[in-house]
N, C-alpha and C positions, 0 to 999 in steps of 0.2 A: 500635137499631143504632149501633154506637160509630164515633166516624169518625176515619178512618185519616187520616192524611200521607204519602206515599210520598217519601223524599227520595232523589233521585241525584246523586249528586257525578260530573262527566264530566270528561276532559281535550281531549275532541272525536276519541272516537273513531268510527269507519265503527261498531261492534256496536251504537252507542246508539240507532238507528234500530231493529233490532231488539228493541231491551231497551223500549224507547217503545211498538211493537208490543205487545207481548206484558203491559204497564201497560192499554192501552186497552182489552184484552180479558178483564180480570181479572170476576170472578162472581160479588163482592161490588161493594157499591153503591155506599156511604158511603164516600168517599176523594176525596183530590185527589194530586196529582203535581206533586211541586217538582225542579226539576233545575237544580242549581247548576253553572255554565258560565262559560267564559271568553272566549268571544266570539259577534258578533254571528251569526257563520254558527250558535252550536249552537243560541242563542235564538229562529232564525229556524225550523232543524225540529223546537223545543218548541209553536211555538206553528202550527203546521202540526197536531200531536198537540189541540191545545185544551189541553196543562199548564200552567203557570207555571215561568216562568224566572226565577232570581236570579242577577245577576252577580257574580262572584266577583274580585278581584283578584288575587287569587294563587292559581298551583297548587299546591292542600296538602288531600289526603282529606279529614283532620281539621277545619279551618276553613271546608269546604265543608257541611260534613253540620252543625257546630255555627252556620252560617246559616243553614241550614233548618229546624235545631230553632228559631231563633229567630223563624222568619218562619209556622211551620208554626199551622194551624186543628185539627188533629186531635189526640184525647185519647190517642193511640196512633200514634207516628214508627215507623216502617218503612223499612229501609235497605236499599237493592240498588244494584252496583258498574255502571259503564256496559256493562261485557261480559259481562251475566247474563241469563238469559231466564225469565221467572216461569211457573211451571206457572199456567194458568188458575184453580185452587184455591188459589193461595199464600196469598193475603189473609182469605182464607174461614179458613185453617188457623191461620194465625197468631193472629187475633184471638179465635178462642172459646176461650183458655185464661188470658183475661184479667178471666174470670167468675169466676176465683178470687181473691179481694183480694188478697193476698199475694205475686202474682207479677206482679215488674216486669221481668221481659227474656224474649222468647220467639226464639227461636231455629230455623231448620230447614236441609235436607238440601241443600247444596251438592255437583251432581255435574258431570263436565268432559264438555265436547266437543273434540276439538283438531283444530284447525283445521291440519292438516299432518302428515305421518309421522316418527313418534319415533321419533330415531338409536338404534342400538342401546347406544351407551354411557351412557343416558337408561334402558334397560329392564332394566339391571343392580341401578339406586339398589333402597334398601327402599321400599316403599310409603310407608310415611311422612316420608318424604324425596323422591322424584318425586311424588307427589299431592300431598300436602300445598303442599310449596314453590308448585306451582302450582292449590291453593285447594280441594282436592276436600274434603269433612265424613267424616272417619274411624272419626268414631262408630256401631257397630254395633247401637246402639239399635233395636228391630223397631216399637215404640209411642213414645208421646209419653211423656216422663221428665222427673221434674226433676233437675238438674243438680248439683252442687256443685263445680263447678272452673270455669274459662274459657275453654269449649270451644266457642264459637260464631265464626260466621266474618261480618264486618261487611258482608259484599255478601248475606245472610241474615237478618237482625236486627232487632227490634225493640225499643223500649224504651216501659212507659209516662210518658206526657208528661210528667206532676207529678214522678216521680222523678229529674228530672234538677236540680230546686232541691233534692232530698235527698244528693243525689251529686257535681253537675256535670256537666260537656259532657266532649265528648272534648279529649283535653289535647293541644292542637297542635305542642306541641313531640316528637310520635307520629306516625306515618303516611305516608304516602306523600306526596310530592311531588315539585316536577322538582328532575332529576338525584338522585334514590336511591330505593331499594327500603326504606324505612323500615318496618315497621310497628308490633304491638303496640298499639295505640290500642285496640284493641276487647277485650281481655284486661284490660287495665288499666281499662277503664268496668265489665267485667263483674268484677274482684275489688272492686271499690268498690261494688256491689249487694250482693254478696254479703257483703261486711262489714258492713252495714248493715243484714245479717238479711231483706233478701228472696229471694224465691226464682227460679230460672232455667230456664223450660222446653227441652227440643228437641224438635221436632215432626220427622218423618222422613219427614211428608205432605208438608210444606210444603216446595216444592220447587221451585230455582231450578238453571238449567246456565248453566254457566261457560265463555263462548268463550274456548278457551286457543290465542293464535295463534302461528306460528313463530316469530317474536322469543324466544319465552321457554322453547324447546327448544334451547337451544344451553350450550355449557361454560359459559360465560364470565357468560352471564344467571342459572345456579343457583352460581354463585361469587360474583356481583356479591349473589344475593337472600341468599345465607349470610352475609356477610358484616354486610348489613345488618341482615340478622336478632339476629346478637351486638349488633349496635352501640344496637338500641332494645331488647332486653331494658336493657342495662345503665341507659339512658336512663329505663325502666321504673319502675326498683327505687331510681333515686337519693336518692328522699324517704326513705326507709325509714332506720330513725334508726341500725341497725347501719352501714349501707353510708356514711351522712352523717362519722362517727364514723370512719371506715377511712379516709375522705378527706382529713378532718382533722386526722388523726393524725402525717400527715407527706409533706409534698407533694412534697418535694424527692426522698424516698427513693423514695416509691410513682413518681415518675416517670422515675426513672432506671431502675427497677425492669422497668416496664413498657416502655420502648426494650429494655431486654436482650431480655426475652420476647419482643418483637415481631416481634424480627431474628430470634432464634432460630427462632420458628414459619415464619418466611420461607425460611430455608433450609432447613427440615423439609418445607416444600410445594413446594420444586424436586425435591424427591427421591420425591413420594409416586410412591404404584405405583397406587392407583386411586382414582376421582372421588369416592366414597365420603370417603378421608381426607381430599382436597382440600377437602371441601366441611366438613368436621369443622372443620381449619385456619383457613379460610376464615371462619368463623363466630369462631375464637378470635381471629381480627384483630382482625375488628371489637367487640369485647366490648374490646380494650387500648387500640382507636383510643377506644372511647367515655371510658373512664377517664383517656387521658390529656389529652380535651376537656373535662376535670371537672377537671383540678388546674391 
């Protein structure tokens, strides 16, 4: 029996108590529970749980979870967000698909619970744009598949251990931290498997719920998340030798370039007519904000 690492990266929130819950009662055996925290009060109800706690200095997803890779015993890291709740099977699920040598990332079904009633100008969005933004797995998959894109959501995730000296950790200048809605980190771990010729399962057993609380039902939270949304795509892609090339080509133009566009799209989003374009716009700031932090 292979043994797990459960890592949580937490900012102290109230759902981690339940997320901790819901670790202790898991139905596989072999595993421990690391949860990287920023202060003494989170340490104090990990270890209340009997988990291990690492302190964190800073809050950043990314360099929480790539301290728990480092600190972790298990030949198989498991990653769940502090506002998720593991189906009692989760770990059972995830790990028997790791009997096939070739597959390093296993992945499964992220579904929401929301913690408060959705405005109605929230029940307009596409699916993929109100679920999504707030973390749902869109994949209509009915069995366990393997993958070829980067379609797994990091409060879902596993990776095996040894492949992260073929690949690397998650790249921290990715992900969420205070003061922004950063992410991509886990898109960009999972195109770096996948270029590397391994394979990436989804399991759709394997199953965690996602406490979605009021805070993040309001205009201004799925404007703020578009936003940063553009901003680490572009962040994303910046290695990539075409986009390195674009940047270099002319800093002075590309940035005068990108003020014009900026303002432009600014007054285009005083004028939209529904959340929909706002949240399109929205997203194109932040994609000009990222480029013009690059020249």
């Amino acid at each position: 029996m292979a043994q797990i690492s459960v890592v949580v990266p937490t900012i102290g929130r109230k759902t981690l108590v339940e997320c901790l819950k819901s670790l202790k009662e898991q139905s596989y055996e072999n595993y421990e529970v690391i949860v990287v925290g920023l202060s003494k009060e989170t340490e104090s109800i990990v270890n209340s749980f009997g988990f291990n706690f690492l302190f964190s200095p800073i809050s950043s997803a990314s360099r929480q979870r790539n301290l728990g890779i480092e600190n972790a015993k298990g030949e198989i890291i498991v990653f769940i967000d502090d506002d998720a709740i593991a189906d009692k099977e989760w770990l059972s699920h995830l790990v028997k698909h790791y009997k096939n040598e070739g597959v390093a990332c296993v992945g499964g079904k992220v579904i929401l619970k929301i913690l408060g009633k959705v405005p109605e100008f929230l029940k307009d969005l596409p699916a993929g744009i109100f679920k999504g933004f707030i973390g749902e797995t869109l994949l209509e998959f009915a069995n366990h598949t393997v993958i070829d894109k980067p379609l797994l959501w990091a409060s879902n995730f596993s990776v095996k251990k040894s492949i992260f000296a073929k690949v690397g950790l998650f790249d921290e200048e990715l992900g969420r931290s205070a003061g922004n809605l950063m992410g991509e980190e886990e898109t960009d771990l999972q195109r770096r498997i996948l270029k590397e010729g391994f394979k990436i399962v989804y399991d759709p057993n394997a199953i965690v719920t996602h406490l979605v609380d009021e805070e993040r039902l309001t205009k201004l939270w799925f404007l703020e998340r578009s936003f940063w949304q553009g901003y680490s795509e572009v962040l994303r892609i910046k290695k990539a030798e075409n986009f390195k090339k674009l940047l270099e080509s002319g800093n002075s133009t590309l940035k005068f370039m990108s003020f014009i566009k900026f303002m432009e799209i600014v007054f285009e989003l005083v004028g939209s007519t529904t959340l929909e374009k706002e949240i399109d716009k929205a997203k194109k700031l932040g994609r000009i904000a990222a480029i013009s932090s690059l020249i």
